[in-house]
C-alpha positions as CSV (number, residue, x, y, z in Angstrom):
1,X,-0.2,16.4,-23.1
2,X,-2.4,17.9,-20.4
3,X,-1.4,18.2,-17.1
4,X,-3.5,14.9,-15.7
5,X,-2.5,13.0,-18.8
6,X,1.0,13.6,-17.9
7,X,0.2,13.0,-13.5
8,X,-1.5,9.1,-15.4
9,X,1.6,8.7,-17.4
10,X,4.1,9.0,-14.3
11,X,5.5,12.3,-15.4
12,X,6.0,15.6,-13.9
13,X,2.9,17.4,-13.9
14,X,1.8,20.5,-11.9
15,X,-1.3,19.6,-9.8
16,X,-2.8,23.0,-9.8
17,X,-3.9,22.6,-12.9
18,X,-7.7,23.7,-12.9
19,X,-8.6,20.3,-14.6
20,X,-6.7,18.2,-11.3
21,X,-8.3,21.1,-9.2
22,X,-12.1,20.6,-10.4
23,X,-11.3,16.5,-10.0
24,X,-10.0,16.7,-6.8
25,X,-12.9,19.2,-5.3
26,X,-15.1,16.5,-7.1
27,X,-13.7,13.5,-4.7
28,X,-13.2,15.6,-1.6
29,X,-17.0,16.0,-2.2
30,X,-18.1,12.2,-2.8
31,X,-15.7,11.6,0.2
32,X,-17.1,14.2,2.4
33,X,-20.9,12.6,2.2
34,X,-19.4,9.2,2.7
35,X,-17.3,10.3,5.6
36,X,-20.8,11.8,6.6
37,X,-23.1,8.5,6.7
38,X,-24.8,6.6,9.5
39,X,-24.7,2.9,9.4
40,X,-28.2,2.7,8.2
41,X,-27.3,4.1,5.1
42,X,-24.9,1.2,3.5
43,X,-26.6,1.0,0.2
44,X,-26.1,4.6,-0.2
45,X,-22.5,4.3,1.1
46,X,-21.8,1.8,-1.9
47,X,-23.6,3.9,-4.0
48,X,-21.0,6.7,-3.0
49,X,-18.1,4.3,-3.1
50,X,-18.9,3.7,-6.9
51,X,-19.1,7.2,-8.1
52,X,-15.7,7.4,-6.1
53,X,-13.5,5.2,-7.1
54,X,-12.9,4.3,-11.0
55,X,-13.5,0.3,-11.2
56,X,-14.6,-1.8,-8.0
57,X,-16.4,-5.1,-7.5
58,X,-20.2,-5.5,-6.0
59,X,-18.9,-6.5,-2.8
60,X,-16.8,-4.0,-0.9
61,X,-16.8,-2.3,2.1
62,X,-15.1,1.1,3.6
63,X,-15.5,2.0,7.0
64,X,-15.7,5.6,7.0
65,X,-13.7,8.1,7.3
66,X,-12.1,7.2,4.1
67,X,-9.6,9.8,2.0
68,X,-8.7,9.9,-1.6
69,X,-6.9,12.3,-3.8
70,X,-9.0,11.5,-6.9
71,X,-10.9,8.1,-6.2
72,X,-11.3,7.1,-10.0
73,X,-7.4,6.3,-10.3
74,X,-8.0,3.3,-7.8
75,X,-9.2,-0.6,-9.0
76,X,-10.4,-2.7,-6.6
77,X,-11.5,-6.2,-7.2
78,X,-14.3,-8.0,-5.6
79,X,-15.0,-9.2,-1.6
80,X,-12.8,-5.9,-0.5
81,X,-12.9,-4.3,3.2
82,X,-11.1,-1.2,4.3
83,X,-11.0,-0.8,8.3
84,X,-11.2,2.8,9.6
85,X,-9.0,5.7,8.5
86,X,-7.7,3.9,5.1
87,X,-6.1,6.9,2.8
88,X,-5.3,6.3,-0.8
89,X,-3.4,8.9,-2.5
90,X,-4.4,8.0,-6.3
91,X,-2.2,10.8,-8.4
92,X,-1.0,7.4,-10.5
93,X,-2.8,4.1,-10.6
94,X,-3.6,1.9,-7.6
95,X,-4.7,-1.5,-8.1
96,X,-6.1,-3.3,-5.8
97,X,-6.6,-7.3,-6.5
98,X,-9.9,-9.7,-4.8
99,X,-10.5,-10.9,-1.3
100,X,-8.1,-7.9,-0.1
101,X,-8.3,-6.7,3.6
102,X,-6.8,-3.5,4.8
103,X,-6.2,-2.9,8.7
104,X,-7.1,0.4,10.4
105,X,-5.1,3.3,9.5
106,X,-3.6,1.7,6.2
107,X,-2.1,4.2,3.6
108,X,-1.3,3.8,0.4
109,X,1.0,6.3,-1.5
110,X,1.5,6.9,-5.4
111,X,2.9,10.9,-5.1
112,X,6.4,11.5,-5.6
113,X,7.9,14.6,-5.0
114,X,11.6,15.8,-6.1
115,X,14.5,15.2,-4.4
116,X,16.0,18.8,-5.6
117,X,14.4,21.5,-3.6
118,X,14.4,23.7,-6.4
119,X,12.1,21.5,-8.3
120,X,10.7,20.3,-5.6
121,X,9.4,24.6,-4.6
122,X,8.6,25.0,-8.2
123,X,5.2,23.0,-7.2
124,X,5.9,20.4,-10.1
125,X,5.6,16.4,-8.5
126,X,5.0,12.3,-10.0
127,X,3.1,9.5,-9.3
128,X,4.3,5.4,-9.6
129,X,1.7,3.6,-9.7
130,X,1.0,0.6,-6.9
131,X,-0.4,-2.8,-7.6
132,X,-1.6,-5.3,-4.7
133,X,-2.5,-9.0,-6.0
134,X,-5.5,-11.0,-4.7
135,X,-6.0,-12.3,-1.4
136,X,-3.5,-9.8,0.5
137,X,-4.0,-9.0,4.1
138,X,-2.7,-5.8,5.1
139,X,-2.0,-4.6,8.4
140,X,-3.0,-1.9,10.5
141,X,-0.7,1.5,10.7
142,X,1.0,0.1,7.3
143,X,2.3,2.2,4.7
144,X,2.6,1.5,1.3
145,X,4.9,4.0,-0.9
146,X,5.2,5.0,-4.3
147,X,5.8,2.6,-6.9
148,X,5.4,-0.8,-5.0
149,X,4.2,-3.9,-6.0
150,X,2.3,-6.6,-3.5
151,X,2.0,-10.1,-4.9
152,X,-0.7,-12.6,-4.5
153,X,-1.3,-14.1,-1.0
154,X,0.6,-11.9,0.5
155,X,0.2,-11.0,4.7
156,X,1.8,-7.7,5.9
157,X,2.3,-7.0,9.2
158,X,0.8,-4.4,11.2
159,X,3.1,-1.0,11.1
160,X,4.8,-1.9,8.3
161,X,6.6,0.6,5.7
162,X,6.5,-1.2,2.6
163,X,9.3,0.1,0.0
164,X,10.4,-2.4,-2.3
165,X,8.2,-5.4,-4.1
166,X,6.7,-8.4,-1.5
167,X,6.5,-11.1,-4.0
168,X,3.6,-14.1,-3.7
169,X,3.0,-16.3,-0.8
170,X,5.1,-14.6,2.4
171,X,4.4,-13.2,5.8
172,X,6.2,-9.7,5.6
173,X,7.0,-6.8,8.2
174,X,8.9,-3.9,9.7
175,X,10.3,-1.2,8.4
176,X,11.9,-1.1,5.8
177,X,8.9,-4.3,5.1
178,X,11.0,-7.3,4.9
179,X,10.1,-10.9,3.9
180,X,10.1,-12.8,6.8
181,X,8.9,-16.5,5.8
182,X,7.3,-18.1,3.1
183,X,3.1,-19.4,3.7
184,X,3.7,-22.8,3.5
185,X,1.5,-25.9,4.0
186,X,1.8,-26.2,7.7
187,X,-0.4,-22.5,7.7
188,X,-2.6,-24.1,5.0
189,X,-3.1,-27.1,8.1
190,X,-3.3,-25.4,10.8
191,X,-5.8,-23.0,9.6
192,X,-8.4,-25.4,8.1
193,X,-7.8,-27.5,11.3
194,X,-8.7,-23.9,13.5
195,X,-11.9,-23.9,10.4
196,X,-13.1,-27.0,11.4
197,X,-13.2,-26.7,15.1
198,X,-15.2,-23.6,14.5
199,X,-18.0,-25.6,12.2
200,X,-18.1,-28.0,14.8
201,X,-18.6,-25.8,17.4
202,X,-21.8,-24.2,15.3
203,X,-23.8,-27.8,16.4
């Protein structure tokens, strides 16, 4: 295998390979003129944001500045917004469900380096890949590492480390990320309640 087909199969691979190399020079590019925009520019942004990343849906939005190892390592499914200073470190698949919202300052982490300092100098590191479901809010200052799963309708609160798997349908912080409750009904209430106040508001 070549080196990026063994980094996209979760092995050990040596990322100064000159095929990672002319990737990675590649993004930091793409990310450099999107970092680089003006807010009159957002179709070009998009534009950008597509040549980027390797799967996304029509409706997304990064705020700039944005940071990527690779960009076409990372799905993302439709209606997604990144708040300012999002980093995605790509070396293994990140995928990234709909109606997802990321905080300010959000990272997401797939490298793995070794644990043995030998290996660890010889230059040689892994990826595990990380998978957020649909409808996930994630908050600001959050860190997602290496290997993680996110389930569906998922909240996580704002400075969290996440290390372990969040299943579907809880409220989870801290560091280590624990679950903290279950969304339940009584949110499902409450919040369409707070929806129509707004509407009626609007007249």
């Amino acid at each position: 295998m070549t080196e990026k087909e063994k980094m996209l199969s979760q092995e050990l691979y040596n990322s100064r390979d000159k095929e990672l190399q002319a990737d990675a020079a590649h993004s930091r590019k793409l990310t450099r003129l999107f970092n680089n925009t003006t807010e009159e520019q957002m179709e070009y942004r998009k534009d950008l944001l597509k040549q980027l990343l390797g799967e996304t849906g029509e409706n997304l939005y990064i705020e700039p500045p944005f940071r990527c190892d690779y960009g076409r390592n990372i799905s993302i499914g439709e209606n997604f917004y990144a708040n300012f200073d999002c980093i995605i470190l790509d070396v293994a698949k990140v995928t990234i469900g709909k109606n997802c919202l990321l905080g300010p300052r959000v990272c997401i982490y797939t490298p793995v380096h070794p644990i043995d300092a030998a290996v660890r100098n010889s230059g040689l590191e892994m990826g595990r890949e990380v998978k957020i479901g649909d409808n996930v809010w994630i908050g600001g200052n959050s860190v997602i590492n290496p290997g993680v799963t996110i389930g569906n309708n998922v909240v996580i609160g704002s400075g969290s480390v996440v290390t372990e798997d969040i299943p579907d349908n809880v409220v989870a912080a801290g560091n280590p990320c624990r679950v903290l409750r279950p969304i339940t009904d009584v949110d499902k209430i409450y919040w369409n309640d707070k929806l129509a106040e707004y509407r009626d508001n609007l007249f």
